[in-house]
TORBARO-954129 format. One record per residue: residue number from 1; residue in three letters; x, y, z of N, C-alpha, C in turn. Coordinates in pm, 1 decimal, padded with zeros to 6 digits, always signed. Layout:
BEGIN
(NUM, "ALA", (X, Y, Z), (X, Y, Z), (X, Y, Z))
...
This chain:
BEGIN
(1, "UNK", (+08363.9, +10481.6, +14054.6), (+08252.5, +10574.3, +14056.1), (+08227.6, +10625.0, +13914.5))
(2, "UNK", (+08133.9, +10601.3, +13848.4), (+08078.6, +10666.9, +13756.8), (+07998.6, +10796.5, +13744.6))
(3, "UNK", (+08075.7, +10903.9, +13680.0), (+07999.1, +11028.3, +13683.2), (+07898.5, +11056.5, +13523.6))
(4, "UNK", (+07795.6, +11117.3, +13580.3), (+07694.3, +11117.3, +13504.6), (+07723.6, +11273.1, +13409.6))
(5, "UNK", (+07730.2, +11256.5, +13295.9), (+07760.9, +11425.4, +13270.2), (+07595.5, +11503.6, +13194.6))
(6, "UNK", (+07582.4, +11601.0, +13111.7), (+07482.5, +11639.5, +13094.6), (+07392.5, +11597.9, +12974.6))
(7, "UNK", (+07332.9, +11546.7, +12921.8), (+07315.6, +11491.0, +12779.6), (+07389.2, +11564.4, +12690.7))
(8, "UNK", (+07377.9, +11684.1, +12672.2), (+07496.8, +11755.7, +12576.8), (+07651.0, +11722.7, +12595.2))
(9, "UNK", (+07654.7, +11701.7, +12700.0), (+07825.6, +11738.7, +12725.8), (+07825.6, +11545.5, +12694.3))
(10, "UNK", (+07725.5, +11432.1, +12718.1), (+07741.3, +11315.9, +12680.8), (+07717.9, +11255.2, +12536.9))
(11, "UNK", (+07624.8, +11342.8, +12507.1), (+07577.3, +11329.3, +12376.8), (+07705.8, +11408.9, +12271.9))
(12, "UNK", (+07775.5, +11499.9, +12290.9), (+07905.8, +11590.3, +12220.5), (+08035.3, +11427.0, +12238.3))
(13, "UNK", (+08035.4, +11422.0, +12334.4), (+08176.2, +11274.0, +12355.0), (+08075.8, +11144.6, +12279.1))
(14, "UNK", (+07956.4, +11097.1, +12269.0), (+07938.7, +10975.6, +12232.1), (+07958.7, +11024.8, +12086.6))
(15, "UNK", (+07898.8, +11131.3, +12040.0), (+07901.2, +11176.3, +11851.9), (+08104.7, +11173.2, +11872.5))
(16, "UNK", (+08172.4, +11217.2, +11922.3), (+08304.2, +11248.9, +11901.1), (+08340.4, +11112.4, +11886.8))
(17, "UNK", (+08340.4, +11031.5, +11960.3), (+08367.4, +10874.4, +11969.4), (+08334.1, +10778.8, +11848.9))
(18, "UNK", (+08182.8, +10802.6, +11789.3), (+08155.8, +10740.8, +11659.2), (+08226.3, +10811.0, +11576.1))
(19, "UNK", (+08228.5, +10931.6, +11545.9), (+08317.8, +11008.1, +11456.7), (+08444.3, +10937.6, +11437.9))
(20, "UNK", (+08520.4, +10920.5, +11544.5), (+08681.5, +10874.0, +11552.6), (+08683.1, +10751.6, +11492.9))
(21, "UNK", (+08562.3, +10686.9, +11538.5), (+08580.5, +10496.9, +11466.5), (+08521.0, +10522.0, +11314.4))
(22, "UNK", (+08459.3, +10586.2, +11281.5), (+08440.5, +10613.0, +11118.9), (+08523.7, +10652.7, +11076.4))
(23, "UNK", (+08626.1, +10739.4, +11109.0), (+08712.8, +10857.6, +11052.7), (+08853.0, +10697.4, +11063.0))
(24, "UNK", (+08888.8, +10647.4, +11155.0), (+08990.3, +10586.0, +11143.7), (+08982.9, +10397.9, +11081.1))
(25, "UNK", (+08860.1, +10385.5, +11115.9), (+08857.3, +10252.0, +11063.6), (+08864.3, +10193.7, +10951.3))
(26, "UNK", (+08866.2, +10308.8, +10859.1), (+08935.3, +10283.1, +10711.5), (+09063.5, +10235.5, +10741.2))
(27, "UNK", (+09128.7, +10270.3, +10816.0), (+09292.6, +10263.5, +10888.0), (+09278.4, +10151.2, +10932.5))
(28, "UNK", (+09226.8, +10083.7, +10988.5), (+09249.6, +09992.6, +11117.8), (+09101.0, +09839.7, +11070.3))
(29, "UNK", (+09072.7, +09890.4, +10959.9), (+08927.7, +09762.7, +10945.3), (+08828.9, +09749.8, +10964.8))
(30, "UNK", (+08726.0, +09765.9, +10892.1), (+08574.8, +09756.8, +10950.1), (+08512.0, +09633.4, +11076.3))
(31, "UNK", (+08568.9, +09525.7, +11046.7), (+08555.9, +09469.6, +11155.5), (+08575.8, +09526.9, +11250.9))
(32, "UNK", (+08697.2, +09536.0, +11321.6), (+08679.5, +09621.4, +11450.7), (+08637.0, +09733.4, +11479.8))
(33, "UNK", (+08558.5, +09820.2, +11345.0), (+08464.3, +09943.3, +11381.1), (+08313.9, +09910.2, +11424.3))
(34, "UNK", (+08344.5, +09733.9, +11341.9), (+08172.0, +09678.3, +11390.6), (+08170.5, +09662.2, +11521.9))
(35, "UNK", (+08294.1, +09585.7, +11567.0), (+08316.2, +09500.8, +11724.1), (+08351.3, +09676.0, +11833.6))
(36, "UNK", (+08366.4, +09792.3, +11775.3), (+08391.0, +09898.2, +11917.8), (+08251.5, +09898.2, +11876.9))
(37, "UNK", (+08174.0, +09920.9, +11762.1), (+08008.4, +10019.9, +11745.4), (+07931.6, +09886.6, +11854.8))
(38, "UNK", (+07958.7, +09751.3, +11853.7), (+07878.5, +09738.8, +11966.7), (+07903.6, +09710.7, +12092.0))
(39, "UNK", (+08019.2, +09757.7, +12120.3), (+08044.6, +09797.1, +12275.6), (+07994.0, +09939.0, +12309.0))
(40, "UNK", (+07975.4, +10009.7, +12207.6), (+07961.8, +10158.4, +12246.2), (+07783.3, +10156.7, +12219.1))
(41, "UNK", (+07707.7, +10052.8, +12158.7), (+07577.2, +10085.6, +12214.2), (+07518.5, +09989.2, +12297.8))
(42, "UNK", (+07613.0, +09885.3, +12360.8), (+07616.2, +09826.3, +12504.6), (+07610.5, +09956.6, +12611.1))
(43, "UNK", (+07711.3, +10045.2, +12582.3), (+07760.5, +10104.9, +12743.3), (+07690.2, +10264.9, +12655.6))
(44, "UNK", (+07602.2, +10248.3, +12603.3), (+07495.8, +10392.5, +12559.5), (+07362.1, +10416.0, +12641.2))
(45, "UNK", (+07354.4, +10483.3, +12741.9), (+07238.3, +10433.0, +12877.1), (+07130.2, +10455.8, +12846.0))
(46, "UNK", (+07038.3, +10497.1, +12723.1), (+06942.2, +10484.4, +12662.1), (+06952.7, +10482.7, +12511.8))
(47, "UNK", (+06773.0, +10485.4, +12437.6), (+06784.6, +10457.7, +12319.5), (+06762.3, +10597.7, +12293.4))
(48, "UNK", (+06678.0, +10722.0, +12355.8), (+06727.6, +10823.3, +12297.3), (+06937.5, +10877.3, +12243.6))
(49, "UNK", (+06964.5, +10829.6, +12333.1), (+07090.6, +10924.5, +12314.1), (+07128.3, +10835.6, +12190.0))
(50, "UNK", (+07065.5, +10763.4, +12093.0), (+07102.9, +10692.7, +11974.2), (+07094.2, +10813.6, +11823.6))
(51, "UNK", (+07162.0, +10805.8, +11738.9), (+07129.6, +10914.9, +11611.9), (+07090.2, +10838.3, +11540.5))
(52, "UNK", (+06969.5, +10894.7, +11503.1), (+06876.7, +10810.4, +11375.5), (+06904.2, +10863.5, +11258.6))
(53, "UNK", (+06986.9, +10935.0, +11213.8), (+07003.8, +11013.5, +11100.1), (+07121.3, +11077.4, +11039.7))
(54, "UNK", (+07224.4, +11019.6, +10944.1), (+07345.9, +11019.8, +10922.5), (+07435.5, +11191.8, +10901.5))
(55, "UNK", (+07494.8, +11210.8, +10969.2), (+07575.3, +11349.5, +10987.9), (+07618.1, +11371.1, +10835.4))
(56, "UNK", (+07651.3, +11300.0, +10749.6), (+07669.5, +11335.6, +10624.7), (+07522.3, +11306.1, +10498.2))
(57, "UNK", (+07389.3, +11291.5, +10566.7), (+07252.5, +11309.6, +10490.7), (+07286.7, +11410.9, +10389.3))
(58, "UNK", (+07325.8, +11502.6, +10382.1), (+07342.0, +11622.3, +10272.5), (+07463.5, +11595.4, +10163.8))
(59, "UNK", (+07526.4, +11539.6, +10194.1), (+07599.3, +11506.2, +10011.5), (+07518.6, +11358.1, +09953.8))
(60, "UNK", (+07493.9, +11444.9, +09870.7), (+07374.1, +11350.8, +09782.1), (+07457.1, +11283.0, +09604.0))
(61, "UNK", (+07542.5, +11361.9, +09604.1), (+07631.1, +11412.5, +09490.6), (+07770.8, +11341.8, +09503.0))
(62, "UNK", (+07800.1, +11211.2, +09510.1), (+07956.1, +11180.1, +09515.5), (+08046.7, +11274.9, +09418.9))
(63, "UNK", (+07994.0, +11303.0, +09315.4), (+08120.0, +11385.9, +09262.9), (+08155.0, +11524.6, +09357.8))
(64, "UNK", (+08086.8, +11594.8, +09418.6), (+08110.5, +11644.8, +09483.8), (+08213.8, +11647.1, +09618.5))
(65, "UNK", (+08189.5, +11502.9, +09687.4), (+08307.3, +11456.4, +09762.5), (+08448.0, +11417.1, +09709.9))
(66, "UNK", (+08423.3, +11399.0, +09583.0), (+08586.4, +11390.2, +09470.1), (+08645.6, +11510.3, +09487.6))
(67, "UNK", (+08586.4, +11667.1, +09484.2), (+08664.4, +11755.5, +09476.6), (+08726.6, +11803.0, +09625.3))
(68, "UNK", (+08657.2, +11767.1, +09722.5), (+08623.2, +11789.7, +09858.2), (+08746.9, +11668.3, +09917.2))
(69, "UNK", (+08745.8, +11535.7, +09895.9), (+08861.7, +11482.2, +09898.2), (+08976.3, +11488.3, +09830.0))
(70, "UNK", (+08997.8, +11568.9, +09745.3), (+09136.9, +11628.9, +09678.5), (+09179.7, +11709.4, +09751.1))
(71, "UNK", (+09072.8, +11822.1, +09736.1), (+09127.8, +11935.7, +09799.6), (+09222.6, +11916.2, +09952.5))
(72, "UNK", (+09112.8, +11846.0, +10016.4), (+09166.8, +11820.6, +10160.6), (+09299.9, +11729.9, +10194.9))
(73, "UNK", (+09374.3, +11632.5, +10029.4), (+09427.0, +11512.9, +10049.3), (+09603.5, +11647.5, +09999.4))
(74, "UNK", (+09516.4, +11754.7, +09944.7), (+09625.6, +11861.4, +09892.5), (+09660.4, +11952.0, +10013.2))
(75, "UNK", (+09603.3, +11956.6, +10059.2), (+09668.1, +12015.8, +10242.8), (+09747.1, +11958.0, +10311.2))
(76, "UNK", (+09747.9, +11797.9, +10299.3), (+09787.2, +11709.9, +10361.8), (+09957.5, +11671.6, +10336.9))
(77, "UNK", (+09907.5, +11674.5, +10143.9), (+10034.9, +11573.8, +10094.0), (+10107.6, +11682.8, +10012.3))
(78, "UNK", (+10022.0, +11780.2, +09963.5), (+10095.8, +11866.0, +09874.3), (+10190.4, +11840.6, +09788.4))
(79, "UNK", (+10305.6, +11829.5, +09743.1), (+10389.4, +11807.5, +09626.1), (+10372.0, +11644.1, +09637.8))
(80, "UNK", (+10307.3, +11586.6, +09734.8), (+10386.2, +11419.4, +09716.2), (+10184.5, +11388.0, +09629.9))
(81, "UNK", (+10139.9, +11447.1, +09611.6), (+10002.8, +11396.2, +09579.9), (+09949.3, +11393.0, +09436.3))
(82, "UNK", (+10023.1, +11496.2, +09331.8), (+09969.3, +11432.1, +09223.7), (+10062.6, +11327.8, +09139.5))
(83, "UNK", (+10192.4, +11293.6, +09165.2), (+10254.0, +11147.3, +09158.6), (+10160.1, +11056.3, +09233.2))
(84, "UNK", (+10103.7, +11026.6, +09352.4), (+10038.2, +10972.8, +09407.8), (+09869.0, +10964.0, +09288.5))
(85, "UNK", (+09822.7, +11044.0, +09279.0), (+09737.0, +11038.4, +09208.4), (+09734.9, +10974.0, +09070.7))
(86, "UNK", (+09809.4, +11044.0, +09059.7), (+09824.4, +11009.9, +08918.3), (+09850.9, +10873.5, +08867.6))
(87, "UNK", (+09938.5, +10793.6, +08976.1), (+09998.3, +10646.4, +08952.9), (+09824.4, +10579.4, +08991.9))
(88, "UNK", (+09778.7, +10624.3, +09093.3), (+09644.0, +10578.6, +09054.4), (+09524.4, +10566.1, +08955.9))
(89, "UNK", (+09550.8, +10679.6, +08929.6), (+09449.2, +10711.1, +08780.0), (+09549.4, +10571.2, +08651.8))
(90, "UNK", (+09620.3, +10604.8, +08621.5), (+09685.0, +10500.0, +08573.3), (+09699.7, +10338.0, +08571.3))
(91, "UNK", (+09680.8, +10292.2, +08667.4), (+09704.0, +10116.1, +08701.5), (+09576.7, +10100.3, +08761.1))
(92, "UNK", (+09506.7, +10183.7, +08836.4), (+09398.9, +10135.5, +08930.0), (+09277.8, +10246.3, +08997.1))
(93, "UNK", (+09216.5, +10346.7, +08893.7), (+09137.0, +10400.2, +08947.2), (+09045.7, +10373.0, +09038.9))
(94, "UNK", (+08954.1, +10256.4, +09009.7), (+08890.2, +10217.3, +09160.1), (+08978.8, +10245.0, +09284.1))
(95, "UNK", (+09114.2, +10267.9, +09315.5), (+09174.0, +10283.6, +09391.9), (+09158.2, +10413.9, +09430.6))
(96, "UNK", (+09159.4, +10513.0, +09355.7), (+09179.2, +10632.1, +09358.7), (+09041.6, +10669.3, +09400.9))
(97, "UNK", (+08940.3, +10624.8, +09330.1), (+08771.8, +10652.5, +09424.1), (+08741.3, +10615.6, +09529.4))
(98, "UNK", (+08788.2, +10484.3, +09583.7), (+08797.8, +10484.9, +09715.6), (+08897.2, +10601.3, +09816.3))
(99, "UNK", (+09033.4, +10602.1, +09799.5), (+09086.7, +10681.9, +09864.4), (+08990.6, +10860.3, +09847.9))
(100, "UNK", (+09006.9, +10864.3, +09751.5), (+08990.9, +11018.4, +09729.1), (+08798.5, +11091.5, +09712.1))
(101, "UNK", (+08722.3, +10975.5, +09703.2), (+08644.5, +10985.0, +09683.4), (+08536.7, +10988.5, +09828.3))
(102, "UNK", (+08578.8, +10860.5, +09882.5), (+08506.6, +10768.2, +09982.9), (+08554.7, +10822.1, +10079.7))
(103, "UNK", (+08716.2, +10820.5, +10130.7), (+08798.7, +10777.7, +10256.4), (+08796.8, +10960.4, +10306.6))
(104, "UNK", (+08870.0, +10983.4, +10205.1), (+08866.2, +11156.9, +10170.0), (+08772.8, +11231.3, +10182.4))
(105, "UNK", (+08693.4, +11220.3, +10063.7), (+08557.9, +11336.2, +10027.7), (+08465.9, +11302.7, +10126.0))
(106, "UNK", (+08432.0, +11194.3, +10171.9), (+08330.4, +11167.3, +10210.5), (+08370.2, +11156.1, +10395.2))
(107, "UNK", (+08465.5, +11118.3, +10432.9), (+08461.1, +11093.6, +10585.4), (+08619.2, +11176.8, +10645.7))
(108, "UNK", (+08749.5, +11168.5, +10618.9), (+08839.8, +11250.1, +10636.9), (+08839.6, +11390.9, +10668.5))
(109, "UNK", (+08795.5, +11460.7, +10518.8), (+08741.6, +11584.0, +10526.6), (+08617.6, +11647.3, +10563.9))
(110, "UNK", (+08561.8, +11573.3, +10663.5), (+08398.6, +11629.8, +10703.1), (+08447.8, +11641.4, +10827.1))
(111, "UNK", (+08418.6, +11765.8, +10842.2), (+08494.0, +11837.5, +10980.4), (+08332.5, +11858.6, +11045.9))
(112, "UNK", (+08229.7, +11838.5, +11045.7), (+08122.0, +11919.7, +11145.5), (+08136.8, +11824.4, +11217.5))
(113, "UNK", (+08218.0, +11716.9, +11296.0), (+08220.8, +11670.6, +11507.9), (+08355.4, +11691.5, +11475.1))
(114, "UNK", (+08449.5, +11597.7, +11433.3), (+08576.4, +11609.2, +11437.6), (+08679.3, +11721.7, +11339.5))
(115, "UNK", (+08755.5, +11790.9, +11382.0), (+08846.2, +11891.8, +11306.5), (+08972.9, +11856.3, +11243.0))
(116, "UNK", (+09019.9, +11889.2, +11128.4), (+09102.4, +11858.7, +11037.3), (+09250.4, +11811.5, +11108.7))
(117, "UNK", (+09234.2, +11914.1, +11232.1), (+09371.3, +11892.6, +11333.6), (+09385.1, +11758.7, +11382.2))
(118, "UNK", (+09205.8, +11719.5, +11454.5), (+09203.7, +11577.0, +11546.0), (+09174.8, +11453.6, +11457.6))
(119, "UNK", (+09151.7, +11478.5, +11362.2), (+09147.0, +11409.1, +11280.7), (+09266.6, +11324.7, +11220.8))
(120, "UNK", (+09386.0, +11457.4, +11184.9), (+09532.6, +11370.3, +11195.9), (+09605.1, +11323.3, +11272.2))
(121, "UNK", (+09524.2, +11383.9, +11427.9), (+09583.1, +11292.0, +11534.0), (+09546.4, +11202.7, +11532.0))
(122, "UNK", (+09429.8, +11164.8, +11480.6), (+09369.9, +10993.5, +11479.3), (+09433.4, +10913.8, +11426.3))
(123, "UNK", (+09478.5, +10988.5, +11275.0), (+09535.3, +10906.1, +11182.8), (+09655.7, +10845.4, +11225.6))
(124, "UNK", (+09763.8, +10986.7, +11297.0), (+09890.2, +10925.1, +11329.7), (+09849.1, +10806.2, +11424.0))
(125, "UNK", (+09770.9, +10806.7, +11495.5), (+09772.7, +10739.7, +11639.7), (+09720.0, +10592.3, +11584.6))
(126, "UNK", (+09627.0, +10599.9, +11469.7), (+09610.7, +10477.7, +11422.4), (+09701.4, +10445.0, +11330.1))
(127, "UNK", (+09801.5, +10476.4, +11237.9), (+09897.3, +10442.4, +11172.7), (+10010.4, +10390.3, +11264.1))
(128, "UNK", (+10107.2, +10427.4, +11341.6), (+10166.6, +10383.3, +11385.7), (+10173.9, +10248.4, +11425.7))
(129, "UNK", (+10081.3, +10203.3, +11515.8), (+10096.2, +10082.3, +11541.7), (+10102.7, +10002.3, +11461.5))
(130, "UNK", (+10044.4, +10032.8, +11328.4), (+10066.9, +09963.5, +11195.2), (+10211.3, +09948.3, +11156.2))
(131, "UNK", (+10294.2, +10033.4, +11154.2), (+10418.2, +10027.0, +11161.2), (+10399.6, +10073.7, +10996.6))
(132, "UNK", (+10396.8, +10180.9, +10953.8), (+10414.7, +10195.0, +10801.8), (+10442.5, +10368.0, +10814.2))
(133, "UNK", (+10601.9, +10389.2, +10879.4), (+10649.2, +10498.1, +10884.0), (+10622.9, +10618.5, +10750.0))
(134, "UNK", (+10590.6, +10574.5, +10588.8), (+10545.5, +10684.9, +10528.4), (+10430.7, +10767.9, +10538.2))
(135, "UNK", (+10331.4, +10656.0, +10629.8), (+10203.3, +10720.0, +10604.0), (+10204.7, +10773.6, +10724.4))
(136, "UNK", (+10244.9, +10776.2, +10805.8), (+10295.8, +10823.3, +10966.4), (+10324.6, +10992.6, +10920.4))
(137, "UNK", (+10424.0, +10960.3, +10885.5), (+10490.6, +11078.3, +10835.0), (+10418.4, +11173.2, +10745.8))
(138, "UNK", (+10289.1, +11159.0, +10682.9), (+10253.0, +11212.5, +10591.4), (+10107.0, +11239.2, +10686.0))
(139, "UNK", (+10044.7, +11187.2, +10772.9), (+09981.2, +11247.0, +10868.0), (+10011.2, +11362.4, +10980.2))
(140, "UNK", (+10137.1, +11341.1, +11035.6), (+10245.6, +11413.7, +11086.4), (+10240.4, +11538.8, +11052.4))
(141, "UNK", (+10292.8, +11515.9, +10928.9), (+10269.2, +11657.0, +10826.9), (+10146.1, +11722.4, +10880.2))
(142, "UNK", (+10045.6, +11637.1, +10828.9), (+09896.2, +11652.9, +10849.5), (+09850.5, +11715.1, +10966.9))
(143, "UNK", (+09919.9, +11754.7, +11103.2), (+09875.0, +11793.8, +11165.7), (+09899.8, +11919.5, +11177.2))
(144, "UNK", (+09996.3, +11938.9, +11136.5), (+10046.0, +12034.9, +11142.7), (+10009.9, +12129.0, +11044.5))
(145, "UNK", (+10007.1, +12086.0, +10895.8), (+09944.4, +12198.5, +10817.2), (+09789.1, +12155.8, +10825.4))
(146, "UNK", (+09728.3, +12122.3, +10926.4), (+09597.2, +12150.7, +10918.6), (+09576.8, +12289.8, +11047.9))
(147, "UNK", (+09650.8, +12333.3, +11089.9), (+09717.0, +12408.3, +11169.5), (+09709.5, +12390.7, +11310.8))
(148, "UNK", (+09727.3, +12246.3, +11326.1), (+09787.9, +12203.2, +11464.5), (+09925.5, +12236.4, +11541.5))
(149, "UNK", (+09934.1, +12275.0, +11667.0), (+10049.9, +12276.2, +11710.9), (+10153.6, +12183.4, +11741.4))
(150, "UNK", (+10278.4, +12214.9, +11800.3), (+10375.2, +12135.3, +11802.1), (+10329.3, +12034.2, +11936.5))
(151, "UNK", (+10239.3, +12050.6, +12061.8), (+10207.4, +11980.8, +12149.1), (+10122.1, +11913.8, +12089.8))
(152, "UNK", (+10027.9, +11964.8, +11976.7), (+09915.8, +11855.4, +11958.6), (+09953.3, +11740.9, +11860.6))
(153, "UNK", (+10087.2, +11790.4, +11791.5), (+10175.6, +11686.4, +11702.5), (+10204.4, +11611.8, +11831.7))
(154, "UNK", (+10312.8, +11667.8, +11910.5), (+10362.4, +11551.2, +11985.2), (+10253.0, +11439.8, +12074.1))
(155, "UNK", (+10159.5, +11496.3, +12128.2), (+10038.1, +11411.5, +12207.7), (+09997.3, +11304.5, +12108.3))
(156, "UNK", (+09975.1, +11348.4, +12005.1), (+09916.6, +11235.5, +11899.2), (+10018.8, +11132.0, +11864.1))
(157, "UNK", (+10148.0, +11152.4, +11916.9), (+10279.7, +11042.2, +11858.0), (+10286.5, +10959.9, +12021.3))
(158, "UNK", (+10241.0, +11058.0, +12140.0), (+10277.9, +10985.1, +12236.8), (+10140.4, +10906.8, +12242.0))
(159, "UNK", (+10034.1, +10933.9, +12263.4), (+09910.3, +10871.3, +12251.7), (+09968.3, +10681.6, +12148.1))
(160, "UNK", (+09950.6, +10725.5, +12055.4), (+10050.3, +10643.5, +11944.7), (+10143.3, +10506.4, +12013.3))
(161, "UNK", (+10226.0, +10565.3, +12070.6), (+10351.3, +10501.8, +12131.9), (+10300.7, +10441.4, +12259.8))
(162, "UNK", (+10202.2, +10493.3, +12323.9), (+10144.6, +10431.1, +12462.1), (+10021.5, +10307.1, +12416.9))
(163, "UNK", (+09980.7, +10327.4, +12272.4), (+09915.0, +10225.0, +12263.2), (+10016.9, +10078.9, +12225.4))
(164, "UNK", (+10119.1, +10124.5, +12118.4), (+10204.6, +10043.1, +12102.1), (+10223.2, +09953.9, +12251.0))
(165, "UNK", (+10237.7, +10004.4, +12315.2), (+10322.7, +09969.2, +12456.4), (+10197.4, +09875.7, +12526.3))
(166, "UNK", (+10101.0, +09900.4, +12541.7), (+09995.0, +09864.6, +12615.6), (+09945.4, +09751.9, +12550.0))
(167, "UNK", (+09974.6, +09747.2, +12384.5), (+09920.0, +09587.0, +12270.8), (+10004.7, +09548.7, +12271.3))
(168, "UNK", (+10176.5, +09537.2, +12271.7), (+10267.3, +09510.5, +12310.3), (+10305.1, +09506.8, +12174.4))
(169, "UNK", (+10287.1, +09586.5, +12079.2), (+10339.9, +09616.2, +11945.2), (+10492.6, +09635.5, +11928.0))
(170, "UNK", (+10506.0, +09612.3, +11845.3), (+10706.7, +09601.6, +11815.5), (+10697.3, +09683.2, +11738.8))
(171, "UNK", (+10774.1, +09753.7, +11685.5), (+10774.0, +09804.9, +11534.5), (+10895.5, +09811.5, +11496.3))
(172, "UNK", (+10918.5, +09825.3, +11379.9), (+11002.2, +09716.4, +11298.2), (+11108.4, +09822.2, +11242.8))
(173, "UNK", (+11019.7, +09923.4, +11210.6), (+11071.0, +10021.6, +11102.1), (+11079.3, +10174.3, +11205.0))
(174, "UNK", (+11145.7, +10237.3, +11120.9), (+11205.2, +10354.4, +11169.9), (+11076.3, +10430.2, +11120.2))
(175, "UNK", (+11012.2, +10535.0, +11281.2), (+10904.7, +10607.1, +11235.2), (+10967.5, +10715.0, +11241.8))
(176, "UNK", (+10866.9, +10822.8, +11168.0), (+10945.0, +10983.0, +11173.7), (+10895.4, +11018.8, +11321.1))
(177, "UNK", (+11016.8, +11131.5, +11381.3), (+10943.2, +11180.3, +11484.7), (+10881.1, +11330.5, +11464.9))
(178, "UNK", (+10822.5, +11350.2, +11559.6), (+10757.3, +11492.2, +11574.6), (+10873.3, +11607.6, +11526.5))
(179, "UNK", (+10947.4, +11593.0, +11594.8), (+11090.7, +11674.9, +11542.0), (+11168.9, +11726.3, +11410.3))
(180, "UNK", (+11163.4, +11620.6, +11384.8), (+11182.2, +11539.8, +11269.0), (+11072.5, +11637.8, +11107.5))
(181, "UNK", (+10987.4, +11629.6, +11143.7), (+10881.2, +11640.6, +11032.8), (+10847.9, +11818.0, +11085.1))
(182, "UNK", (+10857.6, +11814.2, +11186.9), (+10841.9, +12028.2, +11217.8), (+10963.9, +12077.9, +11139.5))
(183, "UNK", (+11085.3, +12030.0, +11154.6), (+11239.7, +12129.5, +11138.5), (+11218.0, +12080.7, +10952.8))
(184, "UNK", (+11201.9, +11956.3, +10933.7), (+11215.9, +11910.8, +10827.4), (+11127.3, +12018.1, +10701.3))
(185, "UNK", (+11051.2, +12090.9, +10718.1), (+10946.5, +12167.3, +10650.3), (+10961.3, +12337.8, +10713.8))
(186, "UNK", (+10997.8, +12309.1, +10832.3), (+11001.7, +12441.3, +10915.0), (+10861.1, +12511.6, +10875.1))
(187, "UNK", (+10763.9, +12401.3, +10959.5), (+10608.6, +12370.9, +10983.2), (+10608.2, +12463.0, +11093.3))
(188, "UNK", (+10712.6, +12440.5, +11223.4), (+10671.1, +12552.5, +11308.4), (+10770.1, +12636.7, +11385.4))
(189, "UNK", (+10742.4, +12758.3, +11348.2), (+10817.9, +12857.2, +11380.5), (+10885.4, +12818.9, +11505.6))
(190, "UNK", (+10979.4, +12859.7, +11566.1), (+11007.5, +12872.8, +11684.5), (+11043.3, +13025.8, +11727.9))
């Protein structure tokens, strides 16, 4: 049975849904952000409920998203980020404009559908299956000092772990757990 909800309350989940595949498919590959974007305007039940007009139209100014992706990559990583930076500025700036410029300024940190919190749940939930326990861990973080709680840390690791299970992903390497990364910082009170 398919339930019909209200254009707002459908139109709020279809914007949340494109949000998530922009926000993570830096993570996971544009190809498969092309191959979900056209399943999701297959199963979109008209052409109104389509957006003709990009949620980020108002930064006109990339340098502006440079400071806007620092700032936000300094919430995240804090002491581990200007070694990080810096080894970029050094060997491979184009590197550093994409991450900090593009990935960052421009789609990470733009909180008007998705919030800084669900946002690192995305990340963890799309990192993991990747199997690359630092960046796990450094989203982790991320949820938490974006001031997520300890359930919305753990949902985003189990979310994570149930996809593993369901693609039949192995992983190889030792990930951090939720536990692990709260006591480790004493991120959250008890």
């Amino acid at each position: 049975m398919v339930l019909r909800r209200s254009s707002f309350s459908y139109k709020y989940q279809k914007n949340n849904a494109t949000e998530a595949l922009l926000k993570t498919g830096i993570i996971y590959g544009i190809p498969r952000v092309i191959n979900a974007y056209r399943a999701l305007i297959r199963a979109i039940p008209s052409p109104q409920s389509n957006e003709t007009s990009s949620i980020r139209a108002h930064i006109t100014n990339p340098s502006d998203t440079d400071a806007r992706g620092e700032a936000y990559m300094r919430g995240i990583f804090r002491a581990d980020l200007d070694p990080f930076l810096a080894n970029m500025d050094a060997h491979w700036p184009d590197l550093r404009r994409l991450v900090v410029t593009t990935i960052y300024g421009y789609y990470q940190s733009d909180t008007a559908i998705l919030d800084a919190v669900t946002t690192s749940q995305l990340n963890v939930a799309s990192l993991v299956p990747m199997d690359v326990p630092v960046e796990v861990g450094w989203h982790m973080r991320g949820v938490v000092r974006n001031g997520g709680t300890r359930e919305q840390l753990e949902f985003a690791w189990e979310i994570a772990i149930a996809v593993c299970r369901i693609c039949e992903v192995k992983l190889k390497n030792q990930m951090p757990r939720a536990e692990d990364v709260i006591h480790e910082e004493r991120l959250i009170r008890d």
